[in-house]
N, CA and C atoms as an extended XYZ file, in Angstrom:
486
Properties=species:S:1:pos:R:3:atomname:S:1:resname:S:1:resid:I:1 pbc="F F F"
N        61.991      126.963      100.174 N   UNK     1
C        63.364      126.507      100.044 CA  UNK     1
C        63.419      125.446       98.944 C   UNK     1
N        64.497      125.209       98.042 N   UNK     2
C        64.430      124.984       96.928 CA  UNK     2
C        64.963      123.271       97.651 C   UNK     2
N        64.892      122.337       96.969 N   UNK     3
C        65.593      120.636       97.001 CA  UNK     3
C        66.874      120.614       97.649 C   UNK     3
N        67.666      121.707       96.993 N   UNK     4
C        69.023      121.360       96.877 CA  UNK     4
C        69.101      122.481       97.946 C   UNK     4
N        69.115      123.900       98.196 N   UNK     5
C        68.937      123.763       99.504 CA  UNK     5
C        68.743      122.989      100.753 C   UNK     5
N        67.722      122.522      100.899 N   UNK     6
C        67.265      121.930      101.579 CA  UNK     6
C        68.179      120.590      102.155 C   UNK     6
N        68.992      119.926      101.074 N   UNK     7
C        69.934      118.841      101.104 CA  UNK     7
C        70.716      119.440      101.835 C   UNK     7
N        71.510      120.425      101.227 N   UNK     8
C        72.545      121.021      101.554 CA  UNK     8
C        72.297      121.445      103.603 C   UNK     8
N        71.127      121.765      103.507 N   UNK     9
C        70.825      122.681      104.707 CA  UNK     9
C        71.256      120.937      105.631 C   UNK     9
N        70.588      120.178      105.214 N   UNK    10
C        70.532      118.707      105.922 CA  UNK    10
C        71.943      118.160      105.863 C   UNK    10
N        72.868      118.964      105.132 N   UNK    11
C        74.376      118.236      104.758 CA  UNK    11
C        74.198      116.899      104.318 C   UNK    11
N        72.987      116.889      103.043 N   UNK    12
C        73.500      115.693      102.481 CA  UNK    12
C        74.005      116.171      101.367 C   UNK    12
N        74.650      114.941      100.832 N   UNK    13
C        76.014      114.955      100.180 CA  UNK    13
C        75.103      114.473       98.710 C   UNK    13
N        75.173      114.638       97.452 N   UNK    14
C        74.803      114.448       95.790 CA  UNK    14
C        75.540      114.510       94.701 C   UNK    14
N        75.953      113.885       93.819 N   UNK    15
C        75.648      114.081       92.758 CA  UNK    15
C        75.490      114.459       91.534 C   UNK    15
N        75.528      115.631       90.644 N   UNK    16
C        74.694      116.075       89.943 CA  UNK    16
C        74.903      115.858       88.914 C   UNK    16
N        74.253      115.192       87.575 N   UNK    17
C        74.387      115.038       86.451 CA  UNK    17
C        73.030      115.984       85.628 C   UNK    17
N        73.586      116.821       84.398 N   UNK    18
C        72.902      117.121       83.222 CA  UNK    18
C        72.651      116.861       82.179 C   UNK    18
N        71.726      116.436       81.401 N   UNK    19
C        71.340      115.797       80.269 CA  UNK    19
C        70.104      115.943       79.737 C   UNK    19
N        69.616      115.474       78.623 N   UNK    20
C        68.605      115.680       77.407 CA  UNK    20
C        67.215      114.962       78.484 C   UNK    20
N        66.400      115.631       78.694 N   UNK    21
C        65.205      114.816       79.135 CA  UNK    21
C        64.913      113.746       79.231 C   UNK    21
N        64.794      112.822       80.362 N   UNK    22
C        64.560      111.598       80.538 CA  UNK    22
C        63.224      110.957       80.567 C   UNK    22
N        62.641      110.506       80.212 N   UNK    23
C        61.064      110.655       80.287 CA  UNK    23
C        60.606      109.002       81.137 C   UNK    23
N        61.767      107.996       80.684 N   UNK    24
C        61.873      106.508       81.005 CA  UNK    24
C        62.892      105.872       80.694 C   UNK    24
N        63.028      105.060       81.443 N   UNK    25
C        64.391      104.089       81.951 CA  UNK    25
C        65.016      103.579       80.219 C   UNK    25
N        64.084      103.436       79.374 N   UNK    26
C        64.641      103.544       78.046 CA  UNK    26
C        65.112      104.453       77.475 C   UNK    26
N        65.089      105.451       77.544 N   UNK    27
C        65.267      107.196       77.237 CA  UNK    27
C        66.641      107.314       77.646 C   UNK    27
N        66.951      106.914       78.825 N   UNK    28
C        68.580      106.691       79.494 CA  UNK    28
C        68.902      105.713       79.102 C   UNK    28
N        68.976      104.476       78.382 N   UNK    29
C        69.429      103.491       77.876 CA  UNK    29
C        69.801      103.951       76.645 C   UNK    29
N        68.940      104.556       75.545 N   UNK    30
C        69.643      105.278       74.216 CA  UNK    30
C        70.527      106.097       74.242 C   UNK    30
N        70.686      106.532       75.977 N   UNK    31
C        71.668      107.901       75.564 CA  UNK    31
C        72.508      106.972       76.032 C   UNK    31
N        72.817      106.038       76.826 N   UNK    32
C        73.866      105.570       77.330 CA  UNK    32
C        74.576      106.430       78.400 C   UNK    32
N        73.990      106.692       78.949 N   UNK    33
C        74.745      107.860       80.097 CA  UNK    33
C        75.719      106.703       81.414 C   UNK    33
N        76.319      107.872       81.884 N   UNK    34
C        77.266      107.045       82.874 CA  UNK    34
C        77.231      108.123       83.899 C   UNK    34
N        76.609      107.704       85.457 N   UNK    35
C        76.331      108.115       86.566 CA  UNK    35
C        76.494      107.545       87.343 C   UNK    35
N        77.056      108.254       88.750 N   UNK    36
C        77.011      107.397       89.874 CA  UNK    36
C        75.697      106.794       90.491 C   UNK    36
N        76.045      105.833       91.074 N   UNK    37
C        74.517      105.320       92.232 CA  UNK    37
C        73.378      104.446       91.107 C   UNK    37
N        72.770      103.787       91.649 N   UNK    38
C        71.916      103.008       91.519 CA  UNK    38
C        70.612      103.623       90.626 C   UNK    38
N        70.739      103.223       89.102 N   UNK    39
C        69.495      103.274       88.435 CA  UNK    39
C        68.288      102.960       89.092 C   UNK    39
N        66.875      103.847       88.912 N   UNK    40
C        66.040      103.269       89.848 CA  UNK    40
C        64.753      103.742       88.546 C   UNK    40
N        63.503      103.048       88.745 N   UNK    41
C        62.319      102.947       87.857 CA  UNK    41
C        61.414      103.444       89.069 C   UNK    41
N        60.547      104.449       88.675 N   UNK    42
C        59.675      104.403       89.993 CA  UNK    42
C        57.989      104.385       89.244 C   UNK    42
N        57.384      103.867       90.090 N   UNK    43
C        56.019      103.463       89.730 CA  UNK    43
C        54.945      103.999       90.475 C   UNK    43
N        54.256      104.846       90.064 N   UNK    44
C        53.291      105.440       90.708 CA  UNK    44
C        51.600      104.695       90.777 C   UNK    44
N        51.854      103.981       91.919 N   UNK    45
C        50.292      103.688       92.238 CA  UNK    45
C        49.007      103.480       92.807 C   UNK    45
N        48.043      103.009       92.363 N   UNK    46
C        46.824      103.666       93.356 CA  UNK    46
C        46.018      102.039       93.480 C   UNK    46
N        45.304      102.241       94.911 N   UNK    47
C        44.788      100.619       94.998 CA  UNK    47
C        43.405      100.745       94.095 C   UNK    47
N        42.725       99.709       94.259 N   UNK    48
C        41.491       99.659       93.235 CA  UNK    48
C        40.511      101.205       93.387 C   UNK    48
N        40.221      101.190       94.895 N   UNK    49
C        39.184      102.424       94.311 CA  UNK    49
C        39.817      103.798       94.927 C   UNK    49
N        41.083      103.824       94.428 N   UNK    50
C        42.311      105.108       94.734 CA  UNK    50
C        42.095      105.689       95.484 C   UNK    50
N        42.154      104.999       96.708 N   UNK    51
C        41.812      105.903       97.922 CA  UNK    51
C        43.284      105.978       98.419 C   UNK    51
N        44.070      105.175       98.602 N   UNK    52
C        45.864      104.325       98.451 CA  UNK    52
C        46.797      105.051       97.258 C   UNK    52
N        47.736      105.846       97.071 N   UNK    53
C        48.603      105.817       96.638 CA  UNK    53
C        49.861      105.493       96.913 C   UNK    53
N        50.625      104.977       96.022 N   UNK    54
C        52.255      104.416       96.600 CA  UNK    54
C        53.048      104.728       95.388 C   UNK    54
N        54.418      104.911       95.730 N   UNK    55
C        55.424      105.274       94.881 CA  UNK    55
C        56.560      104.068       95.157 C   UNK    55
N        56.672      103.491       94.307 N   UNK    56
C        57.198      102.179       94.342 CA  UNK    56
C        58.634      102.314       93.394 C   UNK    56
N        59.638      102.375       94.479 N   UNK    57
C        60.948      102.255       93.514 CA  UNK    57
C        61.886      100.909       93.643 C   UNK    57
N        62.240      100.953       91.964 N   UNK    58
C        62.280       99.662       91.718 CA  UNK    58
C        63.571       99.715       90.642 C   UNK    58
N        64.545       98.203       90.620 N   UNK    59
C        65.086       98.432       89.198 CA  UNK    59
C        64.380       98.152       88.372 C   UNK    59
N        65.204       99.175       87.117 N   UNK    60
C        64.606       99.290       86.049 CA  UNK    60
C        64.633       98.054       84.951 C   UNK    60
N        65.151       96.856       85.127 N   UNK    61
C        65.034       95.384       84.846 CA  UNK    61
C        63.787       95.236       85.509 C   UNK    61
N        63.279       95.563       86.409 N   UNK    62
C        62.275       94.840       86.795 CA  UNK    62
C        60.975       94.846       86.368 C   UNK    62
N        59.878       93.776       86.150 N   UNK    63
C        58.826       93.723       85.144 CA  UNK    63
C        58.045       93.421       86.509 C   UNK    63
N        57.380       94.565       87.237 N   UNK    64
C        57.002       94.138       88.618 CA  UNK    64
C        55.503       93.688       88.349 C   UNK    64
N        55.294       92.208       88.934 N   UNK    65
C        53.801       91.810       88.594 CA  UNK    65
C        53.460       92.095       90.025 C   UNK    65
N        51.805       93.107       89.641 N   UNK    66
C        51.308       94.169       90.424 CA  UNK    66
C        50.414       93.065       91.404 C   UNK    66
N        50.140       92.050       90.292 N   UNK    67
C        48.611       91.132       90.911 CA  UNK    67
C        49.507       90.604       92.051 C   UNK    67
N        50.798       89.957       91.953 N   UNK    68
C        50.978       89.696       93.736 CA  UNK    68
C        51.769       90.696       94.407 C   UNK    68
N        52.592       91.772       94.117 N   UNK    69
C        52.528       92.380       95.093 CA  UNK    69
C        51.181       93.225       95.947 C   UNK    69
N        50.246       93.261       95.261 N   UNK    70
C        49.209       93.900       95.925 CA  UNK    70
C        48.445       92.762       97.269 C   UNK    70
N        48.802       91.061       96.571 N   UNK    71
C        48.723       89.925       97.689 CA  UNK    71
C        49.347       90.239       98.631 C   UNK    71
N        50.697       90.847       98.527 N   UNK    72
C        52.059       90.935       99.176 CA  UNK    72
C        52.064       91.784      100.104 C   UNK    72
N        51.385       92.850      100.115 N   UNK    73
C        51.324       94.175      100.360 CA  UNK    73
C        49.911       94.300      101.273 C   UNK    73
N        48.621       93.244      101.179 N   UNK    74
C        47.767       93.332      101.350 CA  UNK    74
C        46.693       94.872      101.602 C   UNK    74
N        46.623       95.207       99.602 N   UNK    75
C        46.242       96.279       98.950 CA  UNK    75
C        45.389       95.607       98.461 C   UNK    75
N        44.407       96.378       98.150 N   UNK    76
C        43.299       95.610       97.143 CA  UNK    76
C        43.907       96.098       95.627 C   UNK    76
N        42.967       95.441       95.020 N   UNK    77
C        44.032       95.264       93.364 CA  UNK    77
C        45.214       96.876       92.877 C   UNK    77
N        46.066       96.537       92.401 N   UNK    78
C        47.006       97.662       92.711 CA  UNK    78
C        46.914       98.113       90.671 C   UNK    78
N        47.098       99.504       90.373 N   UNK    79
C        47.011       99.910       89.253 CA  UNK    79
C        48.179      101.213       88.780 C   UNK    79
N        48.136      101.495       88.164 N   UNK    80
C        48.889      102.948       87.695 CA  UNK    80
C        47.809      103.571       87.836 C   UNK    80
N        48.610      105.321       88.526 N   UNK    81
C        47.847      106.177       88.550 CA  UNK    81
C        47.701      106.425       87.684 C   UNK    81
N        46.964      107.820       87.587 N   UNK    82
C        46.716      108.961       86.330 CA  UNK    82
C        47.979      109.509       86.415 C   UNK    82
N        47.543      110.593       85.370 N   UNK    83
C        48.603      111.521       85.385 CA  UNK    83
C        48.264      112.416       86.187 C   UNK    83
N        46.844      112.668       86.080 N   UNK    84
C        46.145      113.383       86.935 CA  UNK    84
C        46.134      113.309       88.188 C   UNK    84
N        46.319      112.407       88.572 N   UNK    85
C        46.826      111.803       90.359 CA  UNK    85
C        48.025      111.942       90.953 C   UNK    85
N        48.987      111.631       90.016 N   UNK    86
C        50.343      112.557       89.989 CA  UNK    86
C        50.313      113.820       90.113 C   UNK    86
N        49.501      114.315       89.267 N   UNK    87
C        50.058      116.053       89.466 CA  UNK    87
C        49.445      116.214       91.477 C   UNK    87
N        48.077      115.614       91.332 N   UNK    88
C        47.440      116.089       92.678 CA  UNK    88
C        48.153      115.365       93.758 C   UNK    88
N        48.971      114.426       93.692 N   UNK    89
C        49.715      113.953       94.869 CA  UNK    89
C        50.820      114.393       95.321 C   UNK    89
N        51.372      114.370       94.175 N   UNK    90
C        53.297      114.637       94.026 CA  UNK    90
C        53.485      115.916       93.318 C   UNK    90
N        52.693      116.620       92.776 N   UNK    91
C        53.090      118.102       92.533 CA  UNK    91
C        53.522      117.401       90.707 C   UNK    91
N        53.912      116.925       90.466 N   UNK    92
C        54.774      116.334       89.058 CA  UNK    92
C        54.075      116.322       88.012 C   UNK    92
N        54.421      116.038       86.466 N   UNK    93
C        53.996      115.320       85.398 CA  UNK    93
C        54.653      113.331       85.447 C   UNK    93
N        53.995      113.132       84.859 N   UNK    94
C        54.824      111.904       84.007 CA  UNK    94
C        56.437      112.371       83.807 C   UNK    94
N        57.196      111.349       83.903 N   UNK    95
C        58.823      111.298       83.287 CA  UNK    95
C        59.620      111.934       84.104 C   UNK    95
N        58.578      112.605       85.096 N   UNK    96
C        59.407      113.554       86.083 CA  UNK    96
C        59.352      112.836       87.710 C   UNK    96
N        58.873      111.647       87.707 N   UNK    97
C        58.740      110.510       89.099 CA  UNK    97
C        60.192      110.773       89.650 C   UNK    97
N        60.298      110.500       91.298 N   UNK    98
C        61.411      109.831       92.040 CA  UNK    98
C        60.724      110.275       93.424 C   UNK    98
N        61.385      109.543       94.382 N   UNK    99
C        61.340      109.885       95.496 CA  UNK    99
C        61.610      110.879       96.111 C   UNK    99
N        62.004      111.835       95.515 N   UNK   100
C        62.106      113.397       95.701 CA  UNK   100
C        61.155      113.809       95.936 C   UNK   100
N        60.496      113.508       94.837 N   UNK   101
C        58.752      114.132       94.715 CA  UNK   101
C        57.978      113.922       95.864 C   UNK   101
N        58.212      113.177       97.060 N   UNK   102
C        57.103      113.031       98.506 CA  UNK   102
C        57.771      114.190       99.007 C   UNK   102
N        58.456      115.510       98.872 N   UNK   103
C        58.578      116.453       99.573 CA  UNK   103
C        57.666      117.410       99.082 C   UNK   103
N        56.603      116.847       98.286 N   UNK   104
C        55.311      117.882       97.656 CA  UNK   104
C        54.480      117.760       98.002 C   UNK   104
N        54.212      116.329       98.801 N   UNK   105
C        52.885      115.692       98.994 CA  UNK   105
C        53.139      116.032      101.192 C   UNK   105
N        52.639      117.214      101.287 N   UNK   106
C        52.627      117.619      102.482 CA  UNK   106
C        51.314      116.734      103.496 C   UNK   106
N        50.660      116.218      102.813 N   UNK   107
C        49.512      115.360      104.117 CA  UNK   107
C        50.061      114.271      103.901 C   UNK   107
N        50.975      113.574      103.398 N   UNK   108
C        51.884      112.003      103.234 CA  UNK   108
C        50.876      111.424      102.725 C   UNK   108
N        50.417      111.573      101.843 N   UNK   109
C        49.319      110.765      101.225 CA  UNK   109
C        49.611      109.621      100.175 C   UNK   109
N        50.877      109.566      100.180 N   UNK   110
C        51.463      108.754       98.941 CA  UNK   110
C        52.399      107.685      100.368 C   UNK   110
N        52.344      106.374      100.183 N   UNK   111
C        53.456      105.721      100.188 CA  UNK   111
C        54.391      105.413      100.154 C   UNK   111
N        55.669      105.257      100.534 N   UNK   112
C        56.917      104.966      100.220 CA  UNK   112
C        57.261      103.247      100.026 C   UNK   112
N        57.722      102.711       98.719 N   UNK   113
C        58.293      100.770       98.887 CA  UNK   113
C        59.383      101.217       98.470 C   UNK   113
N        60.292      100.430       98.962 N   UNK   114
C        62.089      100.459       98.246 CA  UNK   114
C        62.124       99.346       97.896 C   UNK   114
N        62.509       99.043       96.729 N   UNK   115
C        62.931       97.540       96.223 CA  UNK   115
C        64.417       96.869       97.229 C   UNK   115
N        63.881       95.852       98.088 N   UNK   116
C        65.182       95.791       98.460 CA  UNK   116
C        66.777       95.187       97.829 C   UNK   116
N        66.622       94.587       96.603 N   UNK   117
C        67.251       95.010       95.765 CA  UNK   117
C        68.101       96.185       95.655 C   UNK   117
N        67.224       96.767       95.748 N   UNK   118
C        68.336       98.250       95.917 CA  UNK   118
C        68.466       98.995       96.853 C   UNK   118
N        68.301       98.739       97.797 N   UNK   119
C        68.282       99.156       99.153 CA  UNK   119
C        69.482       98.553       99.631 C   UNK   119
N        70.899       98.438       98.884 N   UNK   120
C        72.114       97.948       99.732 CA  UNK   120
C        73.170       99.056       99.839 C   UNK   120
N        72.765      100.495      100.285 N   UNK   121
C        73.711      101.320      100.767 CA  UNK   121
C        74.294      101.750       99.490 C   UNK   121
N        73.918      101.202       98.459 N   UNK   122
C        74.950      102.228       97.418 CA  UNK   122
C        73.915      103.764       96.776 C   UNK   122
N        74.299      104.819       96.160 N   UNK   123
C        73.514      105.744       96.133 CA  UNK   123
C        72.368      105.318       95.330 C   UNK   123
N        71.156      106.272       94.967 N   UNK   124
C        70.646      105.850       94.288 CA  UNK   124
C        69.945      106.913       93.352 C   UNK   124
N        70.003      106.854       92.173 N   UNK   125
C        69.801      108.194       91.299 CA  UNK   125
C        68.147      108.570       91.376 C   UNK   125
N        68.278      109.655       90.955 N   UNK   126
C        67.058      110.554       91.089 CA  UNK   126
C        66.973      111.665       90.501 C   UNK   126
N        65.771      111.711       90.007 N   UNK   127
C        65.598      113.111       89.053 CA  UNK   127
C        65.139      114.241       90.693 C   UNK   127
N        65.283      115.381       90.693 N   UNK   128
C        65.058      116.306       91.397 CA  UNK   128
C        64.011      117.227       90.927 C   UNK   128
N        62.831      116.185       90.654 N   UNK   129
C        61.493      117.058       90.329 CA  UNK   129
C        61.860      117.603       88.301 C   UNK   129
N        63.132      117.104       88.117 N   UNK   130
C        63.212      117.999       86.808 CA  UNK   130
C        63.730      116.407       85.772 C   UNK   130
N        63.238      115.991       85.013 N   UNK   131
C        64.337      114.970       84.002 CA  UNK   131
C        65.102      115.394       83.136 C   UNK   131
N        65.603      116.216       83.115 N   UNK   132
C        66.771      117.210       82.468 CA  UNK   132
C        67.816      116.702       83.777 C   UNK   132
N        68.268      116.402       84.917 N   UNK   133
C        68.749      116.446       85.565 CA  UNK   133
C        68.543      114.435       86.461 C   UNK   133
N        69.763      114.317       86.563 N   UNK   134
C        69.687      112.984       88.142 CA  UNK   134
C        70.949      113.556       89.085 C   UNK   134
N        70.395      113.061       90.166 N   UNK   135
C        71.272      113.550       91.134 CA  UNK   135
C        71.281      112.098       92.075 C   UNK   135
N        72.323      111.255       92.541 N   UNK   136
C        72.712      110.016       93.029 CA  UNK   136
C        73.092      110.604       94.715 C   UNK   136
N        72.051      109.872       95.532 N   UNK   137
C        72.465      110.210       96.710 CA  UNK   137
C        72.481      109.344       97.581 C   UNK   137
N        73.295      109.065       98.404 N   UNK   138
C        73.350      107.794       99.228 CA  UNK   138
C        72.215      107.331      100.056 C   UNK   138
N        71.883      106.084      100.390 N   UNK   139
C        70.986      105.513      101.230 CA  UNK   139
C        71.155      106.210      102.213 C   UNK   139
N        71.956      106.511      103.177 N   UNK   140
C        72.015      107.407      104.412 CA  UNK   140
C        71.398      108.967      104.311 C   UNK   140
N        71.885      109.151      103.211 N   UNK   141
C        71.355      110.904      102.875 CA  UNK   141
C        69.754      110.450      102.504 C   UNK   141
N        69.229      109.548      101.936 N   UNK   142
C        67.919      109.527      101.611 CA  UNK   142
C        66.748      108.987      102.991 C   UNK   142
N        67.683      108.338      103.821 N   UNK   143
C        66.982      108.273      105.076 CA  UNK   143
C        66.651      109.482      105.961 C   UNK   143
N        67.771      110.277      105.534 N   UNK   144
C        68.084      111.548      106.656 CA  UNK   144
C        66.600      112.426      106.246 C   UNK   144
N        66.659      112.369      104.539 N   UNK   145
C        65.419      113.354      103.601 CA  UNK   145
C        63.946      112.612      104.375 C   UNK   145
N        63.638      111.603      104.150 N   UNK   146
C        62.959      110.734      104.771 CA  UNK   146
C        62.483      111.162      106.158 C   UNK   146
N        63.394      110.693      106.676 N   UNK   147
C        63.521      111.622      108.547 CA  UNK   147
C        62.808      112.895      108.641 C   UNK   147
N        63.086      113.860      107.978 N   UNK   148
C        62.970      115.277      107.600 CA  UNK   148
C        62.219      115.161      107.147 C   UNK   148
N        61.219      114.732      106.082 N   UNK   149
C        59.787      115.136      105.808 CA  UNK   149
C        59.214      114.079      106.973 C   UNK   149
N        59.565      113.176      107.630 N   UNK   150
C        58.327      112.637      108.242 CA  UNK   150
C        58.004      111.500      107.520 C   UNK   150
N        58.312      111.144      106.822 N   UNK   151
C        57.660      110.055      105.717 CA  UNK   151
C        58.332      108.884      106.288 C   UNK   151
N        57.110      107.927      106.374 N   UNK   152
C        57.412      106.264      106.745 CA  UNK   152
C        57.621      105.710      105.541 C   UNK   152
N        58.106      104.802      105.413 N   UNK   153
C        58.904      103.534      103.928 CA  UNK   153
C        58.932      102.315      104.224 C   UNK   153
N        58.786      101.576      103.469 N   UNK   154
C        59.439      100.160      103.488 CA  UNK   154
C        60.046       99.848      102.555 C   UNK   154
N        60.889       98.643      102.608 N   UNK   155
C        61.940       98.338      102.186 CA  UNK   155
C        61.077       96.608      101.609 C   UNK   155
N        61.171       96.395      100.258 N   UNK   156
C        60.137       95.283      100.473 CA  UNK   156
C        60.553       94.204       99.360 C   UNK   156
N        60.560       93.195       99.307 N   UNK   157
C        60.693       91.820       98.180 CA  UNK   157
C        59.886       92.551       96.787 C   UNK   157
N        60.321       92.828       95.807 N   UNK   158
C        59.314       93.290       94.961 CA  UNK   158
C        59.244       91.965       94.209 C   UNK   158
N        57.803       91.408       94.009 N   UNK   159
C        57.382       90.263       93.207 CA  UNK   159
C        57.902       90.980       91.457 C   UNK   159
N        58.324       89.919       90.962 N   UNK   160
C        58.487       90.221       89.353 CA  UNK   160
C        58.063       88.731       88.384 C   UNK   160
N        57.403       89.381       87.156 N   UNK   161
C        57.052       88.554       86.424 CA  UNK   161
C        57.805       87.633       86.087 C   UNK   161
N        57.483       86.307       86.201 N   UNK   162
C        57.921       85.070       85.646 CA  UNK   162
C        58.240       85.121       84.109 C   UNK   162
């Protein structure tokens, strides 16, 4: 069953915007696009000896310093994955991140953090496995997706660089 199925099957409610490949939160800043719901940056990462992955969504203002959230989080030192760790976790490439992508990772092997920042009920955009595409879906509809795969989250202070 395809994403949007699957929403639909769940009656959540989206979204849908089309556009030129997004690869990073700068990439949508040159085009200047205008979408509903909450811009979001997501960060794919692994603790020191990548046994830990987490998908960390965040605004895209944010310059998240890793050395204390990993204090924060009590992770041992926290890094960017591969790309290669991406494909084997989340099914994905690079440029193609969001929280969509934990409906690939069937043993939950990846993490869920929500910046709580953005965690105040307004939607929040998302590529749907494709960056040609965002689709803005409400905090309620993303709990429901959540619910439905099974996947635990937190909602967390994201430390940012001074």
């Amino acid at each position: 069953m395809s994403l949007k199925e699957l929403l639909r099957r769940l009656d959540i409610d989206f979204s849908q915007y089309q556009h030129p490949p997004l690869a990073t939160c700068c990439d949508a800043d040159a085009l200047g696009l205008i979408r509903s719901g909450l811009r979001t940056k997501n960060l794919f990462l692994r603790n020191d000896n990548g046994k830990r992955h987490f998908l960390l969504v965040t605004s895209p203002q944010s310059s998240v310093d890793l050395r204390r959230l990993s204090k924060q989080m009590g992770v041992s030192r926290l890094g960017f994955a591969s790309a290669a760790r991406l494909d084997k976790y989340l099914g994905i490439k690079p440029g193609h991140v969001s929280l969509l992508a934990l409906g690939n990772d069937a043993a939950a092997e990846v993490e869920l953090w929500l910046d709580d920042s953005l965690w105040c009920g307004e939607a929040l955009q998302c590529h749907p496995l494709d960056n040609q595409q965002t689709w803005a879906i409400a905090a309620l509809g993303i709990e429901k997706l959540l619910a439905h795969w099974q996947r635990p989250w937190q909602v967390i202070e994201v430390p940012i660089n001074d």
